[in-house]
C-alpha positions as CSV (number, residue, x, y, z in Angstrom):
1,X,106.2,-133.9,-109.1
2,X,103.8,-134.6,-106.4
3,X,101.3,-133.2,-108.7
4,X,102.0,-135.5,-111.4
5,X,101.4,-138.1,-109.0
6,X,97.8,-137.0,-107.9
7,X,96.8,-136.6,-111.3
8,X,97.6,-140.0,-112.5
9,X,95.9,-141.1,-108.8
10,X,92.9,-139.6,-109.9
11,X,93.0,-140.8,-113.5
12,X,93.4,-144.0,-112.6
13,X,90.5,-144.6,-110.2
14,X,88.0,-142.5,-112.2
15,X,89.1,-144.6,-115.6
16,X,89.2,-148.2,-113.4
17,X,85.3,-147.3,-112.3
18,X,84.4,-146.0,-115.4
19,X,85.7,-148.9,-117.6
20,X,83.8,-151.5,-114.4
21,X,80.2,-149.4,-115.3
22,X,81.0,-149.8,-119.3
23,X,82.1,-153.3,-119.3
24,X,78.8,-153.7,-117.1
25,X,76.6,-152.0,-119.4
26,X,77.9,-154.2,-122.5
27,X,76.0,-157.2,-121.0
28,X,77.8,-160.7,-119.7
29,X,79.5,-162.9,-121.7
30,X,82.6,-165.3,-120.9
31,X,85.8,-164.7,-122.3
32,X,85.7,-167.2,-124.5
33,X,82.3,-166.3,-125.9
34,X,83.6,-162.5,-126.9
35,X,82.7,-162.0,-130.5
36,X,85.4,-160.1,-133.0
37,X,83.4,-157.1,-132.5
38,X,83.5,-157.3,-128.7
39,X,87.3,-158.1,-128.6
40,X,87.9,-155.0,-131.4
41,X,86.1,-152.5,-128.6
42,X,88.1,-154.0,-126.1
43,X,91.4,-153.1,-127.6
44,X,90.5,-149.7,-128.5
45,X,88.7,-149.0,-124.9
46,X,92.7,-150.3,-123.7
47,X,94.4,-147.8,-125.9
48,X,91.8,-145.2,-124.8
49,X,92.6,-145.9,-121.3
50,X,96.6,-145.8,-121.5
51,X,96.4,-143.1,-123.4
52,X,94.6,-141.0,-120.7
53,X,96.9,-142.3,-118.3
54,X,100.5,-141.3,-120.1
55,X,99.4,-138.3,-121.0
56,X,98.3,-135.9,-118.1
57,X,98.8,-132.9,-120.2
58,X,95.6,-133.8,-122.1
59,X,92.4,-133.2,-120.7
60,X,91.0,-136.0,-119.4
61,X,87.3,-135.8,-121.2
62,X,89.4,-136.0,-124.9
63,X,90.2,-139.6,-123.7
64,X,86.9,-140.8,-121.9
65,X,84.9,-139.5,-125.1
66,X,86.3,-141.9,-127.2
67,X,85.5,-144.7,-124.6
68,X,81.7,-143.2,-124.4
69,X,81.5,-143.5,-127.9
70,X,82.5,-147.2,-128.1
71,X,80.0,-147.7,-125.4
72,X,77.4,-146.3,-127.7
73,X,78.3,-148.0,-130.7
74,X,78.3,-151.8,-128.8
75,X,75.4,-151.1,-127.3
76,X,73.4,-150.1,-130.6
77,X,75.4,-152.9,-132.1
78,X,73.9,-155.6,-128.9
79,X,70.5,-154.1,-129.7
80,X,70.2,-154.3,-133.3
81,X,71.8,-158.3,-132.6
82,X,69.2,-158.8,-130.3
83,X,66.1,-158.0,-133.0
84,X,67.6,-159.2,-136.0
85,X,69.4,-162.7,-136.7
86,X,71.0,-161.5,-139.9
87,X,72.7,-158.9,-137.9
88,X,73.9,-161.5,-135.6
89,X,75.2,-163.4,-138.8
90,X,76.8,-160.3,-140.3
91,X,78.9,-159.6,-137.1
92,X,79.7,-162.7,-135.5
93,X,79.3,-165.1,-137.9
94,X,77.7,-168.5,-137.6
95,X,78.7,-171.9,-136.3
96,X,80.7,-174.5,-139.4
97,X,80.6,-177.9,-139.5
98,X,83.9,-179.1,-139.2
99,X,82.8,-182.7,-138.6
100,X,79.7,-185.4,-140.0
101,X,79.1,-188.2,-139.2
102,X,82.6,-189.1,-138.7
103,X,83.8,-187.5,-141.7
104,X,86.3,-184.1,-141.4
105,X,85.4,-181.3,-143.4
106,X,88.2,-180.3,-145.5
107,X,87.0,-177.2,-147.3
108,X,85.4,-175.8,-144.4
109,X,88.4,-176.2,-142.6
110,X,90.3,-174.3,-145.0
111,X,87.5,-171.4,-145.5
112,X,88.0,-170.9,-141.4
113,X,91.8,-171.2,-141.6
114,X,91.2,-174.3,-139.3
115,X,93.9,-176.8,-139.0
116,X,93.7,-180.6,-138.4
117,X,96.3,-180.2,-134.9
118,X,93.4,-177.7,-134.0
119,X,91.2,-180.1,-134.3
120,X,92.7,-182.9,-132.3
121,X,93.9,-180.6,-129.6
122,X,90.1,-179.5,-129.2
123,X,89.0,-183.2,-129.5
124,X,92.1,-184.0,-126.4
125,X,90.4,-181.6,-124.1
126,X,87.2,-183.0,-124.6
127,X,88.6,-186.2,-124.7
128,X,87.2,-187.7,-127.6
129,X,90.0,-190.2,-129.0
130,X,88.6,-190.8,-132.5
131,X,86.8,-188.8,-135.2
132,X,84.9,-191.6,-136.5
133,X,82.9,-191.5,-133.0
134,X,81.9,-187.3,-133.7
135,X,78.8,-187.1,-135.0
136,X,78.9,-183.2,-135.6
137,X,81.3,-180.7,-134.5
138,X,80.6,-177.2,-134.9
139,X,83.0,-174.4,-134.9
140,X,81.5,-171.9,-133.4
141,X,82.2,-167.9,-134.2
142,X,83.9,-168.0,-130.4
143,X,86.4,-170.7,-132.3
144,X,85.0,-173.3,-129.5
145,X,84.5,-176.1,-130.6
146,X,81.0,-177.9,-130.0
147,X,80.8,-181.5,-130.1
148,X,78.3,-184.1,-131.0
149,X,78.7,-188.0,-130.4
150,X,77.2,-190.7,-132.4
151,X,75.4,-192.0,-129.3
152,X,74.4,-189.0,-127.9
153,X,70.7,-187.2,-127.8
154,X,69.6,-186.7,-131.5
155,X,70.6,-183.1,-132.8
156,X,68.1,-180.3,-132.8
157,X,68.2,-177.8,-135.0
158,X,66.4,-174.6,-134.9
159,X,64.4,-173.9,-138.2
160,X,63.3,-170.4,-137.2
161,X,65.1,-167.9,-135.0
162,X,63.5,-164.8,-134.3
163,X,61.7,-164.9,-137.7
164,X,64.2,-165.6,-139.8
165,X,63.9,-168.9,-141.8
166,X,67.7,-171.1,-141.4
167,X,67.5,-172.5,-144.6
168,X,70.8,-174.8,-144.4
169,X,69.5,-176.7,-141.5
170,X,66.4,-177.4,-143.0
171,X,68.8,-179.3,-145.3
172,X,70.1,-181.4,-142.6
173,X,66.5,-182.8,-141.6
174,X,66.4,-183.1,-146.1
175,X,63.3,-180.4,-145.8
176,X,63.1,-177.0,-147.6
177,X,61.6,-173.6,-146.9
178,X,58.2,-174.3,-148.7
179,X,57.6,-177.5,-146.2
180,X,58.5,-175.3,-143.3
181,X,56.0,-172.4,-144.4
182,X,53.4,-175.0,-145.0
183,X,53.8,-176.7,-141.8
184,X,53.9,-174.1,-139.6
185,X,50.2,-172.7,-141.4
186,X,48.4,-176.3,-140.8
187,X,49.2,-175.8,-136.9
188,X,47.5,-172.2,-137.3
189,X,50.8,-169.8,-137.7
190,X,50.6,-167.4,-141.0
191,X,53.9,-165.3,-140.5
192,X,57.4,-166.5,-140.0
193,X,58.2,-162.9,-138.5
194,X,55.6,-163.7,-135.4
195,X,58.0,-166.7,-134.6
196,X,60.9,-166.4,-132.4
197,X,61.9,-170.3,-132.5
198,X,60.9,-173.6,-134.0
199,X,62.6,-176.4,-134.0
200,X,61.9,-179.9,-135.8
201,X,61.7,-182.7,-133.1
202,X,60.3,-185.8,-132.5
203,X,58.8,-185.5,-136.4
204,X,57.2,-182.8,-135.0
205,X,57.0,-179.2,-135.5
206,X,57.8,-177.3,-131.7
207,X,56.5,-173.2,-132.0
208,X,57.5,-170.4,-129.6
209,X,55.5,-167.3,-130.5
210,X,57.7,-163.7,-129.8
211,X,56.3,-162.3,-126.6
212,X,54.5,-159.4,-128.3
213,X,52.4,-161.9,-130.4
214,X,52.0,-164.1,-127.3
215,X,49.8,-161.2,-125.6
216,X,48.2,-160.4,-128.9
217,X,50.0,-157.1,-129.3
């Protein structure tokens, strides 16, 4: 019996440090920032860790594999995010437009499962009485909800994000893809792919080179 005891002693320390240095080497985010593919790792590290725990009959390196494993697949997963937009897209999604200009987005709503009594209870704790005074409110992939007001700063949105061309809000400033390309080549930029953001403000066209480009590598 005492036995039993020191084994699950022992299991549970060396699984609490071990799950501290993975959740550590995942990165930072806030709870409420956790993608699907984050919270999905999380349950299956927390079924990896009670298993080891009930069962001290099984050797303890069956369980932590699985866990390692995980480890390796988020953190291929964090890089490829990092390099590629589209991957970023494909995994967590991207931010709907539940609200313009005052007006409630009805078939978004119901392509997100997203319910008017969602809406208003988001709008309460950001205390914004009315819709008519939202100017846009994105859902973003978290399900927070961002909010705009009419008489807040004027919205800007990135047209380039590490290289990749964001076609939809290009439609919101009522430009396309060939003004953007040309744009960009007048102030002396020839690939989309060196860019890792642009943004349209002030009627003007702001550049951020990636770093490699920056110091001409």
């Amino acid at each position: 019996m005492v036995e039993i005891y020191l084994q699950l002693l022992f299991r549970t320390v060396f699984l609490y440090l071990l799950i501290l240095i993975v959740f550590r080497l995942m990165g930072k985010r806030e709870v409420g920032e956790l993608s699907i593919m984050d919270i999905v790792v999380f349950v299956l590290i927390a079924e990896c860790v009670a298993f080891a725990i009930e069962d001290v009959n099984k050797p303890l390196f069956q369980n932590v594999f699985p866990i390692l494993l995980l480890l390796g697949i988020q953190y291929l997963n964090s890089l490829l995010a990092l390099k590629s937009k589209k991957v970023r897209d494909l995994i967590d999604g991207d931010p709907s437009i539940i609200v313009e200009n005052g007006i409630i987005n009805q078939e978004e709503m119901r392509k997100q499962r997203y319910n008017l009594d969602d809406l208003f209870q988001q709008m309460r704790e950001e205390r914004i009485a009315s819709v008519q005074k939202i100017k846009y409110a994105f859902l973003e992939p978290s399900g927070r909800l961002s909010i705009f007001l009419n008489d807040d700063d004027p919205l800007i949105f990135p047209l380039i994000v590490d290289g990749y061309i964001v076609e939809r809000h290009l439609q919101f400033i009522q430009k396309d893809k060939d003004w953007l390309i040309e744009s960009i080549k007048k102030k002396g930029y020839e690939n989309t792919e060196d860019i890792i953001y642009c943004c349209y403000e002030n009627y003007d066209l702001h550049v951020q080179l990636k770093a490699s480009r920056e110091n001409g590598t």
